[in-house]
VOGU-3710 file (C-alpha; in Angstrom, 3 decimals, decimal comma):
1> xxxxxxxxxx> 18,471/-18,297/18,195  21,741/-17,334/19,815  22,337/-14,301/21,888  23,404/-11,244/19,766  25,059/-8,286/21,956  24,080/-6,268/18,799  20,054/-7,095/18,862  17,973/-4,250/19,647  14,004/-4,107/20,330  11,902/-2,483/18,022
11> xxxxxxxxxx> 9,262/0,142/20,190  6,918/-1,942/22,028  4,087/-3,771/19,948  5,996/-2,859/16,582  6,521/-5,770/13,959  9,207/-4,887/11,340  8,510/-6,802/8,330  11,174/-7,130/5,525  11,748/-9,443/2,371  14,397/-11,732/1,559
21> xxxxxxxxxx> 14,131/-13,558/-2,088  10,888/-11,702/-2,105  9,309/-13,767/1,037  7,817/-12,059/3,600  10,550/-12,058/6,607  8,664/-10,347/10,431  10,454/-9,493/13,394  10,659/-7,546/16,809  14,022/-6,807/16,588  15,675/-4,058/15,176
31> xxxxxxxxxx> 18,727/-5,098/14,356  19,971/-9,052/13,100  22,799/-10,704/12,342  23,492/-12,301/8,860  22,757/-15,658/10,017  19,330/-14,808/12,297  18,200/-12,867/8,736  19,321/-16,254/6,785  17,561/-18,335/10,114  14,298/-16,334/9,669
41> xxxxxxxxxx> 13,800/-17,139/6,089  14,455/-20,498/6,345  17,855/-20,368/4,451  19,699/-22,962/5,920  22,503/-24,386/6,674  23,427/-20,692/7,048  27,030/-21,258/6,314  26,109/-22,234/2,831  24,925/-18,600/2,000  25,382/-15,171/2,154
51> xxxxxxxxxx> 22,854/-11,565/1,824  22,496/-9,236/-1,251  20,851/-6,387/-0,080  19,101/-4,269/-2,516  19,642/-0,520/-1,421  17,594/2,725/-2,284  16,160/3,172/-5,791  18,969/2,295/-7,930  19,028/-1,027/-6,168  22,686/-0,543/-5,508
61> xxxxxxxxxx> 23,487/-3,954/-3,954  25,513/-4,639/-1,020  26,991/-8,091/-0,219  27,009/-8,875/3,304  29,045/-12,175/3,821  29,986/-12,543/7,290  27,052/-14,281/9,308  28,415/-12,141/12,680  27,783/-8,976/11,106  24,889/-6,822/12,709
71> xxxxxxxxxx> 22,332/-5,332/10,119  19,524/-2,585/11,405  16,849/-4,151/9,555  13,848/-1,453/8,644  10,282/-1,610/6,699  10,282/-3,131/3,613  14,383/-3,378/3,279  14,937/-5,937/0,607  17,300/-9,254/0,722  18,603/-12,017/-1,719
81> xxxxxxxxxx> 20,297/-15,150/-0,236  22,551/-16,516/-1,979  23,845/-19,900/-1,678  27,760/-20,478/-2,002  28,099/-23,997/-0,793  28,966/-27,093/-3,006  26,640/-28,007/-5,780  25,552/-31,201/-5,803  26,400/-33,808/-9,441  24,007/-36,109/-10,583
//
């Protein structure tokens, strides 16, 4: 994983889990970039997608598209990825 000047630790011992196309996603830090979020659940390449995330209880979504931007992630916070690269013609 690259180096982001951004990351932050969650307290000591303290496992933040969170879910991205429903999956299971646990880390240590508190806050991500796009791409480590898109990294940790296996979304890859990462330049081929982007994040929906699915905000309070209205679901009001939120489209975070650049894979440098820093994200506080919390308990339970809720993801999509969405793939925008070329789809493939048989």
């Amino acid at each position: 994983m690259t180096s982001n000047p951004h990351t932050t630790t969650a307290p000591a011992g303290i496992a933040i889990d969170f879910f991205v196309d429903n999956e299971p996603v646990m880390t240590e830090l508190a806050t991500l970039t796009v791409a480590e979020i898109l990294r940790l659940s296996q979304n890859a390449p990462v330049e081929d997608y982007f994040l929906i995330e699915f905000k309070g209880q209205s679901n009001q979504q939120v489209r975070h598209e650049d894979l440098n931007e820093a994200i506080h992630v919390h308990p339970q916070q809720r993801f999509a990825a969405v793939f925008r690269g070329p789809t493939p013609v048989s």
